[in-house]
KESE-747000 format. One record per residue (C-alpha): residue number from 1; residue in one letter; x, y, z negated. Coordinates in Angstrom, 3 decimals, decimal comma. Last residue first. Layout:
BEGIN
{mardren->NUM; lumvex->A; x->X; y->Y; z->Z}
...
This chain:
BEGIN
{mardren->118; lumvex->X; x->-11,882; y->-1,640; z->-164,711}
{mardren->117; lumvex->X; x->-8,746; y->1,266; z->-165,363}
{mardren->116; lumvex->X; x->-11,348; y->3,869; z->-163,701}
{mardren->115; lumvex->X; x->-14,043; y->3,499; z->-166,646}
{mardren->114; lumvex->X; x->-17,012; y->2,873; z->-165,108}
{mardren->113; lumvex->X; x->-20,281; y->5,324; z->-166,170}
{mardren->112; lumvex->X; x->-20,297; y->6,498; z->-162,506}
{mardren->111; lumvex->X; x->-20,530; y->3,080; z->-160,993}
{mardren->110; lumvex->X; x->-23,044; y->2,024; z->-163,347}
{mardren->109; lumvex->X; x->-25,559; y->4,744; z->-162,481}
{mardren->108; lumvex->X; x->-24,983; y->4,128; z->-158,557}
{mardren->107; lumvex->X; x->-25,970; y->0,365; z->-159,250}
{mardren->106; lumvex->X; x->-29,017; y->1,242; z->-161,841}
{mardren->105; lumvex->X; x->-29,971; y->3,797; z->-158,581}
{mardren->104; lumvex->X; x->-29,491; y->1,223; z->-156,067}
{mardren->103; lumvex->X; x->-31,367; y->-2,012; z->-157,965}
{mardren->102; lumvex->X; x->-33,946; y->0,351; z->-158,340}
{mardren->101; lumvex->X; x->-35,556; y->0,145; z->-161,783}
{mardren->100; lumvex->X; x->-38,699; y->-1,200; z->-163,490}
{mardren->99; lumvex->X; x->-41,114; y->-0,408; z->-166,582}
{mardren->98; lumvex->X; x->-38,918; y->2,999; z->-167,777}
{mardren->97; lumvex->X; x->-37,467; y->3,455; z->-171,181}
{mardren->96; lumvex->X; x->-34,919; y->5,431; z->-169,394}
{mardren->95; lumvex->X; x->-32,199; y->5,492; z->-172,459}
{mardren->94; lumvex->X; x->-32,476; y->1,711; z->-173,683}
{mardren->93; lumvex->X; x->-32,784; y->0,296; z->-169,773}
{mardren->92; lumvex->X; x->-29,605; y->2,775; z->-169,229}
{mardren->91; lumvex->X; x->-27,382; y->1,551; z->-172,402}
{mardren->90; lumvex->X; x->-28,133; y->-2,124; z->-171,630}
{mardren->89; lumvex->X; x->-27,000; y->-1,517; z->-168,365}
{mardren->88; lumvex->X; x->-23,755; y->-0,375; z->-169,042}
{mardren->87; lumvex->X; x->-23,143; y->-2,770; z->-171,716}
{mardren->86; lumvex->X; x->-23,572; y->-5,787; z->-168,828}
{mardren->85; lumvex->X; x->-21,502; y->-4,267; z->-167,040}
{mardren->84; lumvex->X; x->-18,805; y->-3,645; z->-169,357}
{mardren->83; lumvex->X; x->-18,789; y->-6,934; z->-170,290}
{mardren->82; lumvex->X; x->-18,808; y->-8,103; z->-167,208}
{mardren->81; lumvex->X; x->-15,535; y->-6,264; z->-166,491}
{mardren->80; lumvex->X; x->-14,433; y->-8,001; z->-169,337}
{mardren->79; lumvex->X; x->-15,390; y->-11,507; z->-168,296}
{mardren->78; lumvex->X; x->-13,289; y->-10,686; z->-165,085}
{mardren->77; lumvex->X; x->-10,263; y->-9,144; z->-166,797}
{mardren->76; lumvex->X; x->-9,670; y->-12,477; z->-169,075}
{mardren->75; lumvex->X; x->-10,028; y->-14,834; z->-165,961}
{mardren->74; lumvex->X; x->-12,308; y->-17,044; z->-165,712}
{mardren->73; lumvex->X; x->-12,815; y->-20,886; z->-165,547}
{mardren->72; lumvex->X; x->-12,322; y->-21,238; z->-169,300}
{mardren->71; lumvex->X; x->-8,997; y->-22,746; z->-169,540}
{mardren->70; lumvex->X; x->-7,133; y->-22,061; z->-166,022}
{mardren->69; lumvex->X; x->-8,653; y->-18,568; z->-165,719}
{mardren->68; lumvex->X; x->-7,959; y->-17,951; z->-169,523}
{mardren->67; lumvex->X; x->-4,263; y->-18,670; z->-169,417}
{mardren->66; lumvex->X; x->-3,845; y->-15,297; z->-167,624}
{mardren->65; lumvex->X; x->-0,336; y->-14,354; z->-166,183}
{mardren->64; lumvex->X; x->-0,477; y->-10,957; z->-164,556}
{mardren->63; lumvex->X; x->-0,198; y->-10,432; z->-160,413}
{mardren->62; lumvex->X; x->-3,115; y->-8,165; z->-161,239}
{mardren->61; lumvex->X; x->-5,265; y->-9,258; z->-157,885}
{mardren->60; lumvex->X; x->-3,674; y->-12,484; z->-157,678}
{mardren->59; lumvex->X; x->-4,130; y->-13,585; z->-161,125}
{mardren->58; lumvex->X; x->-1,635; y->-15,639; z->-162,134}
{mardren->57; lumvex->X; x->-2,959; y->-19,052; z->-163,557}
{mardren->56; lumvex->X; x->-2,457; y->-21,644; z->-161,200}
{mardren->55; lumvex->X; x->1,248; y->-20,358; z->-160,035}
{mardren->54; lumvex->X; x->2,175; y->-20,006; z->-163,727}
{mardren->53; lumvex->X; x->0,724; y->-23,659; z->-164,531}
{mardren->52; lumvex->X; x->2,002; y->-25,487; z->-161,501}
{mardren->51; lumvex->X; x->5,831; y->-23,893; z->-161,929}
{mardren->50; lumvex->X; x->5,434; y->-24,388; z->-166,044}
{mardren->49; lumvex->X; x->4,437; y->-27,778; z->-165,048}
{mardren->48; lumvex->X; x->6,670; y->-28,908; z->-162,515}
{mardren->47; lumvex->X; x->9,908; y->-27,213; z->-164,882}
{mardren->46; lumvex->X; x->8,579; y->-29,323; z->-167,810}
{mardren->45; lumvex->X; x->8,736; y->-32,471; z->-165,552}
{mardren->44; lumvex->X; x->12,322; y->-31,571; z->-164,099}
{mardren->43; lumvex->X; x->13,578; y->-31,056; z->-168,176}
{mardren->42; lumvex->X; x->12,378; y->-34,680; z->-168,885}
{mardren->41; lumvex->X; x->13,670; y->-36,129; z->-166,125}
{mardren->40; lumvex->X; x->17,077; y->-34,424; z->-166,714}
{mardren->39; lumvex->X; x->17,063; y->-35,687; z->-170,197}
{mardren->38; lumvex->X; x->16,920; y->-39,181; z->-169,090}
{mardren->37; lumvex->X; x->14,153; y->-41,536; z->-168,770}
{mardren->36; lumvex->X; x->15,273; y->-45,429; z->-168,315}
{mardren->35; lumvex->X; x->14,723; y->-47,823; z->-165,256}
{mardren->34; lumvex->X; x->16,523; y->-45,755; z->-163,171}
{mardren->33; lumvex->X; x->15,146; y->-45,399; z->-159,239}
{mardren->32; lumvex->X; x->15,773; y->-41,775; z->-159,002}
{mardren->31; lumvex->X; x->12,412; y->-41,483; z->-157,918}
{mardren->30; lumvex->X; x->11,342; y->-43,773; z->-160,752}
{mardren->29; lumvex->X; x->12,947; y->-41,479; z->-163,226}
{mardren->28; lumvex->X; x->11,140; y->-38,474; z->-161,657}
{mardren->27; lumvex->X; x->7,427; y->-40,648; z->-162,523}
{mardren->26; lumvex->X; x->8,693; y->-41,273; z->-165,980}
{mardren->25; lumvex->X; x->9,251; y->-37,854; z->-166,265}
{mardren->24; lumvex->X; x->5,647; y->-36,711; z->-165,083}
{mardren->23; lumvex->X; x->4,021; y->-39,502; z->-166,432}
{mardren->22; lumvex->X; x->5,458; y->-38,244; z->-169,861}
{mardren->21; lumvex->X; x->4,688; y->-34,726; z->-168,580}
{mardren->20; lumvex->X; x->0,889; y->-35,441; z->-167,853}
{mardren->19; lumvex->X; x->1,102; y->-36,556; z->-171,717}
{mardren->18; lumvex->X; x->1,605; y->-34,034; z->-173,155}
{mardren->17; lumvex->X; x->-0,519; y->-32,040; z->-170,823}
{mardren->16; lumvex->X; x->-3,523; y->-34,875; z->-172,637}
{mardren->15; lumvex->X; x->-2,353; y->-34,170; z->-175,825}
{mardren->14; lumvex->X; x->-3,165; y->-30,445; z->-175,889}
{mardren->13; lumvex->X; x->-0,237; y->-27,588; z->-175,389}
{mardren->12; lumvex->X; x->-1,097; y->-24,734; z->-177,016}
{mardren->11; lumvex->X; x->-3,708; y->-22,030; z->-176,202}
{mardren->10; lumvex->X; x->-1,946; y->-18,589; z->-175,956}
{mardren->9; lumvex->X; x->-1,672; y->-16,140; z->-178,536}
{mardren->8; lumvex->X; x->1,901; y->-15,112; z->-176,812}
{mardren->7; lumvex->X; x->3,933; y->-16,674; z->-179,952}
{mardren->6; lumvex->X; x->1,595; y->-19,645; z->-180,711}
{mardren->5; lumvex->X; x->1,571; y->-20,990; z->-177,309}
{mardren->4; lumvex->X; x->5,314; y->-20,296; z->-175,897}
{mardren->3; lumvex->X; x->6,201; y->-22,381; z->-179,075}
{mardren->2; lumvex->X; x->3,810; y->-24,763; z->-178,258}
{mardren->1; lumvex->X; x->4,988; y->-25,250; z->-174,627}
């Protein structure tokens, strides 16, 4: 998992998913009903994660892999479409100088300054 990390600039695994897979291969040992871990345990617990971790983090509107929805709570494209947003707006407060706005016509004025890949 900390290979995977540091080549794909991804966050690496932390103690505590180390240990999830120790439980994780004890737990498949138990199943079995050995008293020792074996390799196989070991390899079934990495395959549950990487399954629960993929299926947890692929964003089902891109169908992409993003490590950020499972870390920060949001995906990578989402706080960049806020970004934009937010950008957006600061850009037509600055150039209107006006007192208030309609939400419709700030709305309307976003929408046309979007790029089309957001």
């Amino acid at each position: 998992m900390r290979k995977q990390g540091m080549s794909r600039k991804a966050i690496s695994a932390t103690p505590r998913q180390l240990e999830s897979l120790i439980r994780l291969a004890e737990a498949h040992a138990r199943c079995r009903l050995s008293e020792t871990v074996e390799r196989l345990d070991v390899a079934e617990a990495i395959r549950l994660v990487q399954v629960a971790l993929l299926s947890a983090a692929t964003n089902p509107t891109t169908g992409v892999v993003d490590m950020d929805a499972i870390t920060t709570g949001a995906s990578a494209a989402s706080r960049r479409l806020v970004g934009v947003v937010s950008d957006e707006i600061r850009k037509l407060l600055a150039a209107e100088r006006k007192v208030s706005h309609k939400f419709k016509d700030v709305r309307d004025k976003i929408a046309k300054a979007m790029p089309s890949e957001v």
